[in-house]
C-alpha angles and dihedrals in degrees: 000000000000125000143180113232121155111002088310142084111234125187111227148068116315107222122219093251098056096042096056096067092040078058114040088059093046088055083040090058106031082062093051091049090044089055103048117093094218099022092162131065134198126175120221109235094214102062099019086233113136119216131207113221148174143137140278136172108243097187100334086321127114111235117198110218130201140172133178118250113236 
């Protein structure tokens, strides 16, 4: 089996203990990014700005939102 932990990738068995806290931040932040409303950012190349987006349903359509960053 082969892992990431730390910054490496390391060949060998994961052990309980060290699973439960690589999960438990994974879940932690699976649930931040689920509850922001533009969880992800580009930058337009053009202008240099950087933007904040995300979706939403607006009446059964989905509805692209962005804001820029300041």
């Amino acid at each position: 089996m082969i892992f990431y932990k730390e910054g490496e990738i390391v060949a060998g068995k994961i052990t309980k203990e060290e699973l439960h806290p690589l999960l438990s931040q994974k879940i932690d932040d699976f649930a931040a990014h689920e509850a922001e409303s533009t969880p992800h950012r580009f930058t337009d190349t053009g202008t240099g700005k950087t933007y904040r987006w995300g979706m939403k349903a607006v009446n059964g359509v989905a509805v692209l939102v962005y804001e820029e960053v300041v």
